[in-house]
C-alpha positions as a Markdown table, in Angstrom:
| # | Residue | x | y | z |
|---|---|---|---|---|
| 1 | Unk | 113.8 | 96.8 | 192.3 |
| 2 | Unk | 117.2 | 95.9 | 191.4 |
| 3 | Unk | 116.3 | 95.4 | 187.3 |
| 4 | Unk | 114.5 | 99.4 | 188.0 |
| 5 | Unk | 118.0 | 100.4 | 189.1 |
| 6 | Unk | 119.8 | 98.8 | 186.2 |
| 7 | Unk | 117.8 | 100.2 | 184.1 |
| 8 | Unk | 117.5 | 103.5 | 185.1 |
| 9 | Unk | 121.5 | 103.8 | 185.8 |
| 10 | Unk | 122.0 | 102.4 | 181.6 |
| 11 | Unk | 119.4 | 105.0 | 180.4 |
| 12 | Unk | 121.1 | 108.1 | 182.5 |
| 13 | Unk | 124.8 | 107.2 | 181.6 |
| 14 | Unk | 123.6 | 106.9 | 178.2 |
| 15 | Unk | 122.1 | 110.5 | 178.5 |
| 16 | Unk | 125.1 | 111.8 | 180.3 |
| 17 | Unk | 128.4 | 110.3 | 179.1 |
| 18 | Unk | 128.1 | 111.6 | 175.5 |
| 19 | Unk | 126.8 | 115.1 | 176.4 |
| 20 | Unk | 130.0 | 114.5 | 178.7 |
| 21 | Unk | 132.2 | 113.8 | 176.4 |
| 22 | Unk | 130.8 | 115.5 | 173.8 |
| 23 | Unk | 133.5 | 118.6 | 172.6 |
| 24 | Unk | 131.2 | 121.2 | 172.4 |
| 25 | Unk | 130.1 | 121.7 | 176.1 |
| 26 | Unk | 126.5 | 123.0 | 175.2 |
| 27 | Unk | 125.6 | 119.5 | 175.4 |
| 28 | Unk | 126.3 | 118.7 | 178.7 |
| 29 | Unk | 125.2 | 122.4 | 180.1 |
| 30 | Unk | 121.6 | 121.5 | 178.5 |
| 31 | Unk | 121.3 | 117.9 | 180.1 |
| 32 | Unk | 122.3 | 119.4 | 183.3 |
| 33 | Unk | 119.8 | 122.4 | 183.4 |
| 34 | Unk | 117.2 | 119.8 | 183.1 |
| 35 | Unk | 118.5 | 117.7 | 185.5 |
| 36 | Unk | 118.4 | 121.0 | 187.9 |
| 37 | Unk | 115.3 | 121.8 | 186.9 |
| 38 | Unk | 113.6 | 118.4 | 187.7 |
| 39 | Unk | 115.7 | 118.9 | 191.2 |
| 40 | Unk | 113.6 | 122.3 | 191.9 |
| 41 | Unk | 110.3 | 120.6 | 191.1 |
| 42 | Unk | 111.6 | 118.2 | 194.2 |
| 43 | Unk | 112.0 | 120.8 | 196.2 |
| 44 | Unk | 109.3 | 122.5 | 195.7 |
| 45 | Unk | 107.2 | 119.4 | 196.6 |
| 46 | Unk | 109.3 | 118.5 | 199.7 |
| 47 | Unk | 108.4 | 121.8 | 201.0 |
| 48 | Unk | 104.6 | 121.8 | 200.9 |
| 49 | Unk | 104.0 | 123.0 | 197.6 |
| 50 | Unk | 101.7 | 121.8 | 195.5 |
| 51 | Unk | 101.9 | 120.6 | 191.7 |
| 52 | Unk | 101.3 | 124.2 | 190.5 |
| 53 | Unk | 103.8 | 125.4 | 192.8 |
| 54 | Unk | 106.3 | 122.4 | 192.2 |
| 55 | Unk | 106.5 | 123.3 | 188.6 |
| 56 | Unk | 106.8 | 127.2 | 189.6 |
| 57 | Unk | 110.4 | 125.9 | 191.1 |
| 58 | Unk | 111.0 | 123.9 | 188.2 |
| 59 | Unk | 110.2 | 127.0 | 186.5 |
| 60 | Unk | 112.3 | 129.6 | 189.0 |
| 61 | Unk | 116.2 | 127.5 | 188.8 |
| 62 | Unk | 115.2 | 126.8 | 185.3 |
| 63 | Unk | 114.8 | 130.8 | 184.3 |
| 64 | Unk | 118.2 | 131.9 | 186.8 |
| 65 | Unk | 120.5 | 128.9 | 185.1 |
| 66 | Unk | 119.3 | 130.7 | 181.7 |
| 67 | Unk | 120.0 | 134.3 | 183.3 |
| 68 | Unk | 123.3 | 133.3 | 184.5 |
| 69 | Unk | 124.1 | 131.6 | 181.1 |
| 70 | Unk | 123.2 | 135.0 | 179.4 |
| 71 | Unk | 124.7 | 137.0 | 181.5 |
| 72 | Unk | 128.0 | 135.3 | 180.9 |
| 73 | Unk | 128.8 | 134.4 | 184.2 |
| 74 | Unk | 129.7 | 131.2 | 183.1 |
| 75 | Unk | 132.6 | 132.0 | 181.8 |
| 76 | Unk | 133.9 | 134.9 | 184.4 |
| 77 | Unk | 135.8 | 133.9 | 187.5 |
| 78 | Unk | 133.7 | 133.5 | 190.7 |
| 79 | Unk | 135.9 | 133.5 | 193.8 |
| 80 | Unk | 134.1 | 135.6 | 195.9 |
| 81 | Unk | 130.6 | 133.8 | 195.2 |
| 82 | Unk | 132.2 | 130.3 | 195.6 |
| 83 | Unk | 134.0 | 131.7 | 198.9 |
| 84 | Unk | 129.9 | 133.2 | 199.8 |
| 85 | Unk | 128.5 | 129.7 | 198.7 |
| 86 | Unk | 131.5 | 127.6 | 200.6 |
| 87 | Unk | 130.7 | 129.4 | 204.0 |
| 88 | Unk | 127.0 | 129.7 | 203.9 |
| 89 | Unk | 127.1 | 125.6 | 203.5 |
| 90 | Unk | 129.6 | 124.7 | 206.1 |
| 91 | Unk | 127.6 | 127.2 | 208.7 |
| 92 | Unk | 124.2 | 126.4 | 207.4 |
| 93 | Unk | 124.9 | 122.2 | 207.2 |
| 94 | Unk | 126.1 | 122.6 | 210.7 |
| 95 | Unk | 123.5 | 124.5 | 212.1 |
| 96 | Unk | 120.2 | 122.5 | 210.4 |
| 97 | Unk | 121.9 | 119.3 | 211.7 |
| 98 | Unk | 122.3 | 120.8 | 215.4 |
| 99 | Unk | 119.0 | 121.6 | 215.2 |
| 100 | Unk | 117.5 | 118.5 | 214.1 |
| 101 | Unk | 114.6 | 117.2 | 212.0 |
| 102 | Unk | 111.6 | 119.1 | 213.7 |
| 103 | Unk | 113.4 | 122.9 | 213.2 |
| 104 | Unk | 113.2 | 122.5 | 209.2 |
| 105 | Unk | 109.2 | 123.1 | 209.6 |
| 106 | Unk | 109.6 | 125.9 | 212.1 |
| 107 | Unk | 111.6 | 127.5 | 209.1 |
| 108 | Unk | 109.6 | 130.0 | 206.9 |
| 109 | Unk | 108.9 | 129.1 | 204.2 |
| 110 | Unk | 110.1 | 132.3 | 202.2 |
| 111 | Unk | 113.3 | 131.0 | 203.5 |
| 112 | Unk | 113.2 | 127.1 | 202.7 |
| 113 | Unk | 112.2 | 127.6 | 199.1 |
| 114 | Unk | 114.6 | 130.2 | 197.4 |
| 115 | Unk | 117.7 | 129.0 | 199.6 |
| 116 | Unk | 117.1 | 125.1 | 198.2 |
| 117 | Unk | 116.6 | 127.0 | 194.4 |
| 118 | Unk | 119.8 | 129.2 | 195.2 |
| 119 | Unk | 121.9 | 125.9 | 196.1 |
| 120 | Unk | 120.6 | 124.1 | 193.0 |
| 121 | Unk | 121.3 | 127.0 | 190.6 |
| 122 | Unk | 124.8 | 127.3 | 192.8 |
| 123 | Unk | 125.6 | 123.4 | 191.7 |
| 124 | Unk | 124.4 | 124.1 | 188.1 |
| 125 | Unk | 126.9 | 126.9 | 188.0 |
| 126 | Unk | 129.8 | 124.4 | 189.6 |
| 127 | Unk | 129.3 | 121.6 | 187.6 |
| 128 | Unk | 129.6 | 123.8 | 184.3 |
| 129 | Unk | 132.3 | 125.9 | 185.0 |
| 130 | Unk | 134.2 | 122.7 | 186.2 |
| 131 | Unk | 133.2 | 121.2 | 182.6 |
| 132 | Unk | 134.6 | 124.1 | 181.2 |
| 133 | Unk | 138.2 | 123.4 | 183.3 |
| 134 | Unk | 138.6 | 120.1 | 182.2 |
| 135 | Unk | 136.8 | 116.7 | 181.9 |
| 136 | Unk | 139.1 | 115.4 | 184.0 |
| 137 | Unk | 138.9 | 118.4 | 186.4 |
| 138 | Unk | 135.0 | 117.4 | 187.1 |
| 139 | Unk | 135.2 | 113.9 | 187.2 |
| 140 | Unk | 137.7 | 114.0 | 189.6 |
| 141 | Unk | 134.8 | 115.6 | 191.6 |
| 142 | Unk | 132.2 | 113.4 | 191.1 |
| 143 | Unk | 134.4 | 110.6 | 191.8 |
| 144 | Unk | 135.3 | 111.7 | 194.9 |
| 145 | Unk | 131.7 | 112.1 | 195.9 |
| 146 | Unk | 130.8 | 108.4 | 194.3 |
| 147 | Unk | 133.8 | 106.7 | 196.1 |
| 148 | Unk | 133.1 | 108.6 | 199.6 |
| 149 | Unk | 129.5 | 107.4 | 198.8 |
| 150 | Unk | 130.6 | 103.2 | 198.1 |
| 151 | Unk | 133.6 | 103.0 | 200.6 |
| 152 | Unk | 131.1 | 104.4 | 203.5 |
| 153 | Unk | 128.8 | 102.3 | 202.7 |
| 154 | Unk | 130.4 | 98.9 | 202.7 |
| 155 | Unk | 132.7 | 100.6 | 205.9 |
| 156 | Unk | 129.3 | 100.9 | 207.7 |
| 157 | Unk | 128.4 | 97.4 | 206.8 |
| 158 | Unk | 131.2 | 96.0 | 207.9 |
| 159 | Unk | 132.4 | 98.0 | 211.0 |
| 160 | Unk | 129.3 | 99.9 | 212.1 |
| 161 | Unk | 129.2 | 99.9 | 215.9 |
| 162 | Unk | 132.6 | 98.7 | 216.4 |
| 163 | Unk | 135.0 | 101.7 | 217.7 |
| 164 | Unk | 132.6 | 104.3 | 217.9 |
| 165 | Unk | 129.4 | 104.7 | 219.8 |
| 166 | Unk | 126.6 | 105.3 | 218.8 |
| 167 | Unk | 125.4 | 106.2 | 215.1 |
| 168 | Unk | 126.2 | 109.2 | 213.1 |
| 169 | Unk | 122.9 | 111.2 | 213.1 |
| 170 | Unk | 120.2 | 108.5 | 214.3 |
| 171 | Unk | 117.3 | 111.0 | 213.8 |
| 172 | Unk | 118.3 | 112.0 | 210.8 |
| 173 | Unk | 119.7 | 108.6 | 209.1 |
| 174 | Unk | 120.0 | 105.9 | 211.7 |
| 175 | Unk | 121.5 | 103.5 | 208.7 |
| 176 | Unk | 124.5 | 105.9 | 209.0 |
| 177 | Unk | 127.9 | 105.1 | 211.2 |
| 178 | Unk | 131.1 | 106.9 | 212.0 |
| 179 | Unk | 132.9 | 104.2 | 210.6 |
| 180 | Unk | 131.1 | 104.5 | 207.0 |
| 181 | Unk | 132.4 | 107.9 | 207.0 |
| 182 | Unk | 136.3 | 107.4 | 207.9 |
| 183 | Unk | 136.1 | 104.7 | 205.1 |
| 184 | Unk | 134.8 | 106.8 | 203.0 |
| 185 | Unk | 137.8 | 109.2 | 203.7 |
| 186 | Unk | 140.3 | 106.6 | 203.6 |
| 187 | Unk | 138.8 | 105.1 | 200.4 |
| 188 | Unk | 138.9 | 108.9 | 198.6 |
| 189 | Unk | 142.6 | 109.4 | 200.0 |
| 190 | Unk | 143.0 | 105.9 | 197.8 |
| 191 | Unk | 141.3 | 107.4 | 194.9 |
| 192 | Unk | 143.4 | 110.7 | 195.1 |
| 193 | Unk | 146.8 | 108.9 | 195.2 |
| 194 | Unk | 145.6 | 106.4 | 192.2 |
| 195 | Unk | 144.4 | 109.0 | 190.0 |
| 196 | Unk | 147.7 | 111.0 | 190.5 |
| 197 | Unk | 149.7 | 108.1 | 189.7 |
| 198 | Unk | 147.9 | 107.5 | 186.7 |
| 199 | Unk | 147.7 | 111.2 | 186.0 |
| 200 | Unk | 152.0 | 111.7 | 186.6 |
| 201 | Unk | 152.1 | 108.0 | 184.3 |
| 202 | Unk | 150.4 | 110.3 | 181.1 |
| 203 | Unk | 147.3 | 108.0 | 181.9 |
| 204 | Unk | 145.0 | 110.0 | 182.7 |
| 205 | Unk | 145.4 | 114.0 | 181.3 |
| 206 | Unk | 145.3 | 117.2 | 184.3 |
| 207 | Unk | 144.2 | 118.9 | 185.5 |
| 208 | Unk | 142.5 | 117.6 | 188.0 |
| 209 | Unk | 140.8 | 118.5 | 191.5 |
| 210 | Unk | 144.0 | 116.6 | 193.0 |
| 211 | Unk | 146.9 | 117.6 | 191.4 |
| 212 | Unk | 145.6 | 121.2 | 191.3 |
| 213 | Unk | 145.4 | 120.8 | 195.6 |
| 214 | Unk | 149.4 | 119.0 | 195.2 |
| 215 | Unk | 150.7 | 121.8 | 193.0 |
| 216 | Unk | 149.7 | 124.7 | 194.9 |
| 217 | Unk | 149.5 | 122.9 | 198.8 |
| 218 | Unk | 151.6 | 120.0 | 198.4 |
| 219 | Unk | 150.4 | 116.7 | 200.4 |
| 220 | Unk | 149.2 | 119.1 | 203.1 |
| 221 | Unk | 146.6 | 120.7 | 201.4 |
| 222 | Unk | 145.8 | 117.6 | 199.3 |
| 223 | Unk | 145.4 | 115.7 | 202.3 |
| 224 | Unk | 143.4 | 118.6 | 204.0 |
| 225 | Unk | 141.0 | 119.5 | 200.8 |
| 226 | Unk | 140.1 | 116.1 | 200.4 |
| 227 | Unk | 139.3 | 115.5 | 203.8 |
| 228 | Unk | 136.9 | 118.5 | 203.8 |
| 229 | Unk | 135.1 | 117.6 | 200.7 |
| 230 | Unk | 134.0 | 113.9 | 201.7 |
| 231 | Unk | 133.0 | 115.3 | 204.8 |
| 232 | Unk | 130.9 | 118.1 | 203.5 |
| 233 | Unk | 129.2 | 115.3 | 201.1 |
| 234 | Unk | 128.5 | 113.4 | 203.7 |
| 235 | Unk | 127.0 | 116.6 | 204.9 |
| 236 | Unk | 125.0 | 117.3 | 201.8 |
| 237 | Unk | 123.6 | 113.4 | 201.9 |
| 238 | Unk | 122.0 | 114.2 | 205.5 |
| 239 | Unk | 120.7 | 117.9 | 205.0 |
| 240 | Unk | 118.5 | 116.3 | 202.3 |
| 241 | Unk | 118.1 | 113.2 | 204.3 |
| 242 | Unk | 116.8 | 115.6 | 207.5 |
| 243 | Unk | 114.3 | 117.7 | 204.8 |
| 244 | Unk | 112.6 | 114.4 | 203.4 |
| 245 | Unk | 111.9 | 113.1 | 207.2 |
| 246 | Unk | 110.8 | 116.8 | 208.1 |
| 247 | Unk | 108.2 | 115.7 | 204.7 |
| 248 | Unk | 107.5 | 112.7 | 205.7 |
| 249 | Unk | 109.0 | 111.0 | 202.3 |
| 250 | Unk | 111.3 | 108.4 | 201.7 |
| 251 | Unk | 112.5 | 109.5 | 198.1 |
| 252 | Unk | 112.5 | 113.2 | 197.0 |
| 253 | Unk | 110.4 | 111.9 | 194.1 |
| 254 | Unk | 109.9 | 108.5 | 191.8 |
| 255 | Unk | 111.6 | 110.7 | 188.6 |
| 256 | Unk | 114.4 | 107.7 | 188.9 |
| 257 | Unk | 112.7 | 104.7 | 189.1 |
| 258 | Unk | 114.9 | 102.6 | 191.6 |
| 259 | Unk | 116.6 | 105.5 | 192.6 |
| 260 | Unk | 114.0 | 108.1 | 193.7 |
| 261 | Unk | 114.5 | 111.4 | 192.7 |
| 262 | Unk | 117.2 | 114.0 | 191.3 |
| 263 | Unk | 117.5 | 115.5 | 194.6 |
| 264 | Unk | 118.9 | 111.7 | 196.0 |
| 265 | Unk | 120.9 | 111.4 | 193.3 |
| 266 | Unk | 123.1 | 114.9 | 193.8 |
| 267 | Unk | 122.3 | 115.4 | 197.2 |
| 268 | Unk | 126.2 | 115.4 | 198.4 |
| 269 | Unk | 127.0 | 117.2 | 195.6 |
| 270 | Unk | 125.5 | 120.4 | 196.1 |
| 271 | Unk | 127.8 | 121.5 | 198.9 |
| 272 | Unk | 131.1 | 119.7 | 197.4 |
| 273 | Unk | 131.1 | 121.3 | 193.5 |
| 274 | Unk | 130.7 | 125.1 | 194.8 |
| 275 | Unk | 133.3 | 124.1 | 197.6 |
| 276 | Unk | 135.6 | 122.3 | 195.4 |
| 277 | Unk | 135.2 | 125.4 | 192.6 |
| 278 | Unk | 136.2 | 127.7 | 196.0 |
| 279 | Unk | 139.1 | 125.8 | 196.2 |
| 280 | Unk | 140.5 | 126.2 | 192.8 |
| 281 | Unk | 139.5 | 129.7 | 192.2 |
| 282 | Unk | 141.1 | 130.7 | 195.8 |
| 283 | Unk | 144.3 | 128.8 | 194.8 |
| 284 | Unk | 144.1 | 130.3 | 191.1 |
């Protein structure tokens, strides 16, 4: 298993750094359709389709990434939808995980399948435009994501239980603790301050999801904007964690051999990219 995930991480970085990198951001806008596309045929799977209808979702974010590309909403300013995309995820994440693991079923599903496509095309959108800000501007991001991800987990592992009671959502992902997530906030308030040291040292260039919170909130708002993200990925991890049990799957797919599917692989990003782009456009 662990030789899979080796693997499987070498050949994705090698896919993803130089499209990345790459100056001419076509590159990483087609790499990332696919990837979204591949994440719609999980979804479509997860909630009862069948291989016909898997591929139809495939098919659906697939066709509205290319619509929005044509349409040149790529390049326009989208505070209002980011502000629309921010609020539906901190009232719908709330209100799935209130409910539990048995309401996802009792949810139509006319309702379950375009608002999964709608957050997938939403996170293709994000992670583009953020591309388009700055390399530095998204990795910031998806840092902040990875090291919430890695300082919760070894938090859990070695404080789980101890000043808290109870687990985080036991029904949803009993392996998670209240501890994993305030070291996942503490170790992304480290992150923050390192990268803008290195940042104000000409290290690493701006802008960046950090200093862009600084400049326009001081420490306040940095504090406060990180805070929120890492807690909305946390929230992103356990709204797909709640619609695999609802399926009755441990993996969203074996696309990423060792690591399951897509859809566990960006899971806690899909509500922190539109929520960090509502952040920067609202303070733009």
């Amino acid at each position: 298993m662990l030789k899979q995930r080796v693997i499987t991480a070498i050949v994705l970085l090698l896919i993803l750094l130089p499209a990345l990198f790459h100056p001419d951001t076509l590159y990483w806008r087609l790499v990332t359709l696919g990837l979204i596309a591949a994440a719609g045929w999980e979804w479509g799977r997860l909630n009862g389709l069948g291989q016909y209808g898997a591929w139809m979702g495939a098919f659906v974010c697939l066709v509205a990434c290319v619509m929005a590309w044509d349409l040149g909403l790529l390049r326009q300013p989208q505070a209002l939808l980011w502000t629309l995309a921010g609020g539906a995820w901190v009232l719908a994440g709330a209100a799935l995980l209130r409910a539990g693991v048995a309401s996802w079923g009792q949810l139509p599903r006319a309702l379950r399948l375009p608002g999964g496509w709608l957050a997938l095309w939403l996170t293709w959108l994000a992670i583009v435009q953020a591309r388009d800000i700055g390399i530095a501007f998204l990795l910031s991001i998806l840092l902040l994501v990875w090291v919430a991800d890695i300082a919760a987990y070894f938090a859990g592992k070695a404080f789980g239980g101890r000043f808290s009671r109870g687990k985080l959502a036991p029904a949803i992902s009993p392996g998670k603790s209240w501890e994993g997530v305030w070291g996942g906030m503490a170790g992304v308030m480290l992150l923050a301050l390192a990268w803008l040291a290195l940042e104000r040292g000409g290290v690493l260039p701006p802008p960046s999801l950090y200093g862009h919170l600084l400049s326009h909130g001081g420490w306040a708002l940095l504090l406060l904007g990180v805070l929120f993200l890492t807690a909305m990925s946390v929230v992103g991890d356990l709204v797909e964690s709640l619609v695999k049990r609802s399926a009755g799957c441990k993996d969203s797919s074996r696309l990423l051999p060792g690591h399951g599917g897509v859809l566990d692989r960006v899971d806690a990003l899909l509500p922190t990219l539109p929520l960090a782009m509502m952040l920067y456009s609202l303070l733009n």
